[in-house]
C-alpha positions as CSV (number, residue, x, y, z in Angstrom):
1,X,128.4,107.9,63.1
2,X,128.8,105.9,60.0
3,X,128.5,107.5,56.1
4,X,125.2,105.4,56.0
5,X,123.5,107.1,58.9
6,X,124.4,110.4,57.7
7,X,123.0,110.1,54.7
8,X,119.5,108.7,56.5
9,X,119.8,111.7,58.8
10,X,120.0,114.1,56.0
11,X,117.5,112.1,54.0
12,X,115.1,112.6,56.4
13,X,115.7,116.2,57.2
14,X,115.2,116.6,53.2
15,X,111.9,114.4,53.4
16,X,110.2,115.7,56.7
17,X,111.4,119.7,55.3
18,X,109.4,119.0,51.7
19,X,106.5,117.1,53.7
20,X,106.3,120.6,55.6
21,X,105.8,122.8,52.7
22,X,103.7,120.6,50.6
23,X,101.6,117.7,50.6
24,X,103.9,114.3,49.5
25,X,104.3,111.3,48.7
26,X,107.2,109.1,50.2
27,X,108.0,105.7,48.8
28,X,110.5,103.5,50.4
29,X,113.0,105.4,53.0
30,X,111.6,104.6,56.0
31,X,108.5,107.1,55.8
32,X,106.5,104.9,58.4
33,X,108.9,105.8,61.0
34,X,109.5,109.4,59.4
35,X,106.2,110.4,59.8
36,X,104.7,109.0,63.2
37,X,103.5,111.5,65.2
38,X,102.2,113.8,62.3
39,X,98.1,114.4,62.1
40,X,97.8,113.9,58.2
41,X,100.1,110.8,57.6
42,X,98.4,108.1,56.3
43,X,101.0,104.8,56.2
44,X,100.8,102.0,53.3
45,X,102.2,98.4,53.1
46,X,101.9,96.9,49.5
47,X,102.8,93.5,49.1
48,X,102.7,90.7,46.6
49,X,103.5,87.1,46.9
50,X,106.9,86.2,46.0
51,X,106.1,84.1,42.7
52,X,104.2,87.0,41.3
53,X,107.6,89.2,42.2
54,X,109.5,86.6,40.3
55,X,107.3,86.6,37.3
56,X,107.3,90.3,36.7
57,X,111.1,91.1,37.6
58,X,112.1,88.1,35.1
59,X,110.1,89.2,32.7
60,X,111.6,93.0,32.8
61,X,114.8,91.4,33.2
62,X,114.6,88.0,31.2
63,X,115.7,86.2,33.9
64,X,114.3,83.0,34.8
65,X,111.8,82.7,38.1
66,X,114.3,80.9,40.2
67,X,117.2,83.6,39.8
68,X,115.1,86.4,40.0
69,X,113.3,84.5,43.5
70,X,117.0,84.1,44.7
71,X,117.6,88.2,43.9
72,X,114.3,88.8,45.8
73,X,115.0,87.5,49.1
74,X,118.9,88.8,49.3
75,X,117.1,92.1,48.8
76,X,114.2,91.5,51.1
77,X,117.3,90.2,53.8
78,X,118.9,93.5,53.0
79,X,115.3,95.8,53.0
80,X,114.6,94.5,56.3
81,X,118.3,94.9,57.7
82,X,118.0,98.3,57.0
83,X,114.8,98.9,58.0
84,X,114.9,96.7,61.7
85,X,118.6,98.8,62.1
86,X,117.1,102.5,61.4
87,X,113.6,102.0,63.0
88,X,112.9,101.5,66.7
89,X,111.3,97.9,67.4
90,X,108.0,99.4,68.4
91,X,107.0,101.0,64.6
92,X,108.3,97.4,63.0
Protein backbone atom coordinates (compact mmCIF):
# COMPACT_ATOMS: atom_id res chain seq x y z
CA UNK A 1 0.00 0.00 0.00
CA UNK A 2 0.99 3.46 -0.66
CA UNK A 3 2.02 6.34 2.35
CA UNK A 4 -1.31 7.98 1.23
CA UNK A 5 -3.53 5.04 1.99
CA UNK A 6 -2.03 4.44 5.25
CA UNK A 7 -2.53 7.56 6.42
CA UNK A 8 -6.55 7.31 5.23
CA UNK A 9 -6.61 3.98 6.94
CA UNK A 10 -5.36 5.30 10.17
CA UNK A 11 -7.38 8.47 9.71
CA UNK A 12 -10.30 6.66 9.64
CA UNK A 13 -9.58 4.26 12.51
CA UNK A 14 -8.86 7.73 14.47
CA UNK A 15 -12.29 9.21 13.15
CA UNK A 16 -14.65 6.13 13.43
CA UNK A 17 -12.71 5.33 17.27
CA UNK A 18 -13.72 9.20 18.50
CA UNK A 19 -17.19 8.92 16.67
CA UNK A 20 -17.60 5.79 19.01
CA UNK A 21 -17.01 7.51 22.28
CA UNK A 22 -18.61 10.68 21.61
CA UNK A 23 -20.96 12.49 19.47
CA UNK A 24 -18.77 14.36 16.36
CA UNK A 25 -18.48 16.33 13.92
CA UNK A 26 -16.39 15.32 10.74
CA UNK A 27 -15.58 17.82 8.04
CA UNK A 28 -13.87 16.81 4.92
CA UNK A 29 -12.06 13.21 5.06
CA UNK A 30 -14.31 11.23 3.48
CA UNK A 31 -16.98 11.01 6.47
CA UNK A 32 -19.84 10.09 3.90
CA UNK A 33 -18.24 6.97 3.20
CA UNK A 34 -16.82 6.69 6.84
CA UNK A 35 -19.92 6.59 8.32
CA UNK A 36 -22.50 4.58 6.03
CA UNK A 37 -23.98 2.00 7.82
CA UNK A 38 -24.11 3.76 11.24
CA UNK A 39 -27.87 4.54 12.77
CA UNK A 40 -27.13 8.30 13.90
CA UNK A 41 -25.13 9.63 10.85
CA UNK A 42 -26.66 12.38 9.29
CA UNK A 43 -24.48 13.31 5.86
CA UNK A 44 -24.06 17.06 4.55
CA UNK A 45 -23.11 18.52 1.10
CA UNK A 46 -22.48 22.38 1.23
CA UNK A 47 -21.90 24.01 -1.83
CA UNK A 48 -21.58 27.48 -3.39
CA UNK A 49 -21.30 28.55 -6.87
CA UNK A 50 -17.83 29.03 -8.12
CA UNK A 51 -17.86 33.04 -8.50
CA UNK A 52 -19.01 33.38 -4.91
CA UNK A 53 -15.74 30.89 -4.06
CA UNK A 54 -13.72 33.31 -6.08
CA UNK A 55 -14.91 36.34 -4.40
CA UNK A 56 -14.35 35.31 -0.89
CA UNK A 57 -10.96 33.31 -1.37
CA UNK A 58 -9.60 36.56 -3.23
CA UNK A 59 -10.71 38.65 -0.88
CA UNK A 60 -8.86 36.56 2.12
CA UNK A 61 -6.15 36.23 -0.08
CA UNK A 62 -6.08 39.54 -2.26
CA UNK A 63 -5.95 37.72 -5.22
CA UNK A 64 -7.89 38.58 -8.14
CA UNK A 65 -11.31 36.41 -9.11
CA UNK A 66 -9.70 34.79 -12.11
CA UNK A 67 -6.51 33.37 -10.22
CA UNK A 68 -8.33 32.40 -7.29
CA UNK A 69 -11.27 30.52 -9.97
CA UNK A 70 -8.09 28.86 -11.68
CA UNK A 71 -6.87 27.72 -7.76
CA UNK A 72 -10.49 26.49 -7.24
CA UNK A 73 -10.84 24.02 -9.88
CA UNK A 74 -7.10 22.38 -9.60
CA UNK A 75 -8.28 21.82 -6.10
CA UNK A 76 -11.83 20.70 -6.92
CA UNK A 77 -9.77 18.24 -9.80
CA UNK A 78 -7.67 17.10 -6.92
CA UNK A 79 -10.86 16.89 -4.07
CA UNK A 80 -12.62 14.69 -6.31
CA UNK A 81 -9.41 12.53 -7.37
CA UNK A 82 -9.11 11.76 -3.92
CA UNK A 83 -12.50 11.27 -3.10
CA UNK A 84 -13.61 9.02 -6.55
CA UNK A 85 -10.01 6.98 -5.64
CA UNK A 86 -10.85 6.24 -1.74
CA UNK A 87 -14.70 5.89 -2.07
CA UNK A 88 -16.49 2.98 -3.74
CA UNK A 89 -18.61 4.24 -6.92
CA UNK A 90 -21.88 3.41 -5.25
CA UNK A 91 -21.52 6.30 -2.19
CA UNK A 92 -20.22 8.93 -5.00
Amino acid sequence: TSTGEDVFKTESKLIRQAAEQASCVVVGRCGSFLFTGYEKHISLFLYAEEEARARRLGGHLGMADEKTIKMIRKLDKVLTRDRNGRTPPAMI
